[in-house]
C-alpha positions as CSV (number, residue, x, y, z in Angstrom):
1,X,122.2,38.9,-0.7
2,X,121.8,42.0,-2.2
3,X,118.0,42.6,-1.1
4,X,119.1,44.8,1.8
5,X,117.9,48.5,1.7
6,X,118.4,51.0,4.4
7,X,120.5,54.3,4.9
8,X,123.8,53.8,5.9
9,X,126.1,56.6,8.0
10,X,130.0,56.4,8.5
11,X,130.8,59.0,10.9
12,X,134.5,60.1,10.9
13,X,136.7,62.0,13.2
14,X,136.3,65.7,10.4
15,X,133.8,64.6,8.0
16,X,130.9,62.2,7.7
17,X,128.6,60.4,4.8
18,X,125.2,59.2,4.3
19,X,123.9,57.3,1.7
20,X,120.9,55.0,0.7
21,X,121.9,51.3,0.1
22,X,120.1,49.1,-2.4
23,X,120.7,46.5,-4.6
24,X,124.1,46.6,-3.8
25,X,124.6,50.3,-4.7
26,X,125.5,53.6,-2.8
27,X,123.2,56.0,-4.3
28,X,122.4,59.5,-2.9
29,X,125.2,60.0,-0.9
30,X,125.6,63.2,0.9
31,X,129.1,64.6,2.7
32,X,128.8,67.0,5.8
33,X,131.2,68.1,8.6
34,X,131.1,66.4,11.8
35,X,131.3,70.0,13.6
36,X,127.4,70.4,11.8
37,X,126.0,67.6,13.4
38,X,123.9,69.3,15.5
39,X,122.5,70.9,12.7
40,X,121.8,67.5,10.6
41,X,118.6,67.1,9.6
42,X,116.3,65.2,6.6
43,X,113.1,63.6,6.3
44,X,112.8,60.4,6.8
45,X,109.6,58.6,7.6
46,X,109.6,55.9,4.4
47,X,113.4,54.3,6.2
48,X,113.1,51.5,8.1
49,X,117.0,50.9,9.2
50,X,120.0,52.7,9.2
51,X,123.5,51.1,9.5
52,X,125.9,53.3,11.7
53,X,129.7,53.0,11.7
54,X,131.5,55.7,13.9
55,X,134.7,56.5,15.1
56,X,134.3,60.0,16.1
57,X,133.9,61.0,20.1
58,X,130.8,59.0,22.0
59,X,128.6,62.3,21.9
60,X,128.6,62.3,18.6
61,X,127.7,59.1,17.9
62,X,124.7,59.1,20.9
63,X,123.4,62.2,18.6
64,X,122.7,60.1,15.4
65,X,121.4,57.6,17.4
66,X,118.8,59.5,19.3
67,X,118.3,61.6,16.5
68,X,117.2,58.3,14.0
69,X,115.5,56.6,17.1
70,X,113.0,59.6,17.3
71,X,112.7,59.5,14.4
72,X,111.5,56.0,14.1
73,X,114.0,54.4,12.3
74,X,116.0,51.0,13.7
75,X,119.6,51.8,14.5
76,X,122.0,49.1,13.5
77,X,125.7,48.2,15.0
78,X,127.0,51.5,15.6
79,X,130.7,49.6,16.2
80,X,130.4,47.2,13.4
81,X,130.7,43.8,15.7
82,X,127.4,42.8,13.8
83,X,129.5,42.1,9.9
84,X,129.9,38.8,9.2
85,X,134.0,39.2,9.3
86,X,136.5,36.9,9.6
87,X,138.9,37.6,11.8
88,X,142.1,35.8,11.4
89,X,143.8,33.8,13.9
90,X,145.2,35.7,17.0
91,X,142.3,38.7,17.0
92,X,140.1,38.2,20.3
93,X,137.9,40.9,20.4
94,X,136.4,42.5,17.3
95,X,135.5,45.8,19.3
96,X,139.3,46.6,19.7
97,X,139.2,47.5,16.1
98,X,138.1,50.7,14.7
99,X,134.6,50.3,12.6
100,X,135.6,51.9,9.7
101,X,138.6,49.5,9.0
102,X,136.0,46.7,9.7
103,X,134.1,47.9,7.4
104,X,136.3,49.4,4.5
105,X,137.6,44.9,5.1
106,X,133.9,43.6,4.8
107,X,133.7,45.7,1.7
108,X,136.5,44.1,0.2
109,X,135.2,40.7,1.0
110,X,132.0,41.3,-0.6
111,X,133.3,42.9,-3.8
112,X,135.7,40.1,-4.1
113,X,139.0,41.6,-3.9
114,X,140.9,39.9,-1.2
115,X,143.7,39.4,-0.5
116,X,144.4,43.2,-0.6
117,X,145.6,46.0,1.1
118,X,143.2,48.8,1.6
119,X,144.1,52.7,2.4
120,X,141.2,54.8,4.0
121,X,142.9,58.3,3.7
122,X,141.6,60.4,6.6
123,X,142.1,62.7,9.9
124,X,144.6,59.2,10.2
125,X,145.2,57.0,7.6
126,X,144.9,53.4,8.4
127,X,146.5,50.5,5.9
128,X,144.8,47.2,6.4
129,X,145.3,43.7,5.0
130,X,142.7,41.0,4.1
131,X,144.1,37.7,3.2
132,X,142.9,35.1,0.5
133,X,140.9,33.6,3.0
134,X,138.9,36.4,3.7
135,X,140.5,37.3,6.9
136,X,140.7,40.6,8.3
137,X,144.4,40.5,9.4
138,X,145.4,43.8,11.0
139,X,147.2,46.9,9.7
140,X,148.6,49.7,10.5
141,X,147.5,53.6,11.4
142,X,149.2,56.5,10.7
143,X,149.1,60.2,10.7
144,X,147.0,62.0,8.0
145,X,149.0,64.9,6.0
146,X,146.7,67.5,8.0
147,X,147.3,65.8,11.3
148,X,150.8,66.0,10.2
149,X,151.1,70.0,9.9
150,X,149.0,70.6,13.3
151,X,151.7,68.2,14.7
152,X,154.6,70.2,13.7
153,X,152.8,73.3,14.6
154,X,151.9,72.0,17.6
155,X,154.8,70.7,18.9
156,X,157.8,73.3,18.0
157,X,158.2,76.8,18.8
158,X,158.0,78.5,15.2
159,X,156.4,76.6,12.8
160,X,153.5,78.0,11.3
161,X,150.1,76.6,11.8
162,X,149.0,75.3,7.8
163,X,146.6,73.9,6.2
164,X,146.5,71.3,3.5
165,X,146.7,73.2,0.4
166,X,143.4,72.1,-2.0
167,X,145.6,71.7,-4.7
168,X,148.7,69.6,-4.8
169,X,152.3,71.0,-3.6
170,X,154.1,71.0,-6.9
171,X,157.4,72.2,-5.6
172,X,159.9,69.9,-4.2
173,X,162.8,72.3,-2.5
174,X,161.0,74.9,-0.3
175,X,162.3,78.4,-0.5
176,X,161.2,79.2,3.0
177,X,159.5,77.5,6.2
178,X,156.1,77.5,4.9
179,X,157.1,75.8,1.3
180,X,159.8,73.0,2.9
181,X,156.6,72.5,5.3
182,X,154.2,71.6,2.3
183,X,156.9,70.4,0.2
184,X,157.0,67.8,3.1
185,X,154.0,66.7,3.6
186,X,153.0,66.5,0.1
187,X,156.0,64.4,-1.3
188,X,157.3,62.8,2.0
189,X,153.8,61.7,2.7
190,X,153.4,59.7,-0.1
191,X,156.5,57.9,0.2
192,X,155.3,56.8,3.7
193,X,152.0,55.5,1.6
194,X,154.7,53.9,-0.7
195,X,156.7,52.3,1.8
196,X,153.9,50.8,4.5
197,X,151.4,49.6,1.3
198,X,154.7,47.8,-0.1
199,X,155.8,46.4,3.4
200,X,152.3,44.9,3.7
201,X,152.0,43.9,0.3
202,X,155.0,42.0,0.6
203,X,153.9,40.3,4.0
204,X,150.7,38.9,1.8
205,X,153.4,37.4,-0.9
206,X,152.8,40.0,-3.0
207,X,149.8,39.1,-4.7
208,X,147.2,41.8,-2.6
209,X,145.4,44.2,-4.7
210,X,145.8,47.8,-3.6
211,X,142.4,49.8,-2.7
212,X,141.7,53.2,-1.3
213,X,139.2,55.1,-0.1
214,X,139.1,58.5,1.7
215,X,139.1,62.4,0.9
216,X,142.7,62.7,0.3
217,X,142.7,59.2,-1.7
218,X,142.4,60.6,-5.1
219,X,145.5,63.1,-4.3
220,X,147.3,60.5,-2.9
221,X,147.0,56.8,-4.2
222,X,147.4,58.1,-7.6
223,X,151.2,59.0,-7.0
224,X,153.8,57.1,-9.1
225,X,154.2,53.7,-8.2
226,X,151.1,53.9,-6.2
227,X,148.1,51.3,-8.1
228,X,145.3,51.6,-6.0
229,X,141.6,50.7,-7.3
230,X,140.3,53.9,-5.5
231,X,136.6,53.5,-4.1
232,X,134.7,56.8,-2.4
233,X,132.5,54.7,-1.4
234,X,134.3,51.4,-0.1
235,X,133.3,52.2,3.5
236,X,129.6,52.7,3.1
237,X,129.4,49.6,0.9
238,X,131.1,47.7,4.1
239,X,129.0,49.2,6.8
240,X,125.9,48.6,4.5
241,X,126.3,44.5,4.7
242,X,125.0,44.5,8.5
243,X,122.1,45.4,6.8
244,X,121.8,41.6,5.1
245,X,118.8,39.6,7.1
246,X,117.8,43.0,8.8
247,X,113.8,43.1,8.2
248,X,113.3,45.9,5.6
């Protein structure tokens, strides 16, 4: 099963990865913006396939595609209806679900850690559940902590536009607007991780492993009473397996 080699791309709403898949590994992995990808570029006349998963806007996805098919390379499942994932019983169509969280579940599956709950920690966060039987059973999305300043920015008439801080928010009462606003999102958000991982935890009889993935993941999923197995490269490994009977 693990013979498959090819590149694989996850293409995200801010940020995307690429990698090389082989033997079961991500090796080589390389991070860039999703605002450069006009500007992506590499050599690469010795791959054969590359495995896309995207859920940014249809014109960025088209690039990567023309871009790899010029370049010679055979584009795989760019919406990730080619895994070999359960679904469990009730799900109709597998294209009504975003391709990351059918990947970050396929991952799961093949590094045998159902049932579980897994947190990809993005522009949204999105909590999924995979049963014992290897189901993909649904979730939940939410608001990422950046998506959740530009909300409050956006939609009042004087709070500041922010940024998540690159280090952790250490206070806890804010002093003024800009502090309560951090102090929020920093502490508040990972109660909401808290609460929804330990709603769905319960609903799988509480015996689902936590795992996490994502760039805030590590600032996150490490908060008290938060055990998550965190995994940069969980979605990667799950877009990689449509790459299983592919000719190399």
């Amino acid at each position: 099963m693990n013979a498959a080699t090819g590149l694989v791309l996850d293409i995200g709403n801010t940020s995307c990865r690429v990698a090389w898949y082989a033997n079961g590994k991500i090796t080589h992995r390389r991070d860039f913006s999703t605002h450069d990808a006009p500007s992506f570029t590499g050599r690469f006349d010795t791959v054969t396939n590359v495995a896309i998963a995207s859920v940014a806007s249809p014109e960025t996805t088209a690039f990567f595609i023309d871009f790899f098919k010029a370049a010679n390379v055979r584009v795989i499942s760019g919406d990730m209806k080619g895994l070999p994932l359960k679904l469990a019983r009730g799900f109709k169509q597998k294209n009504k679900i975003g391709a990351d969280r059918l990947a970050n579940a396929m991952a799961a599956i093949a590094l045998k850690k159902h049932p579980c709950v897994i947190a990809d920690f993005g522009t949204a966060l999105t909590v999924d559940g995979v049963n014992e039987k290897g189901e993909f059973i649904g979730g939940m999305i939410l608001p990422g902590m950046a998506t959740l300043l530009r909300a409050m920015h956006q939609n009042t008439a004087r709070l500041p536009e922010l940024e998540v801080p690159q280090k952790p928010f250490e206070k806890f009462f804010g002093q003024n607007t800009k502090d309560a606003m951090l102090a929020g999102v920093e502490h508040g958000y990972r109660g909401l991780v808290r609460e929804t991982v330990q709603t769905l935890q319960r609903a799988l009889c509480g015996k689902a492993r936590l795992l996490a993935t994502g760039g805030m993941a590590p600032r996150v999923a490490t908060a008290p009473g938060l055990e998550f197995e965190i995994n940069p490269d969980l979605t990667l490994l799950g877009i990689a397996q449509v790459l299983q009977g592919v000719p190399e």
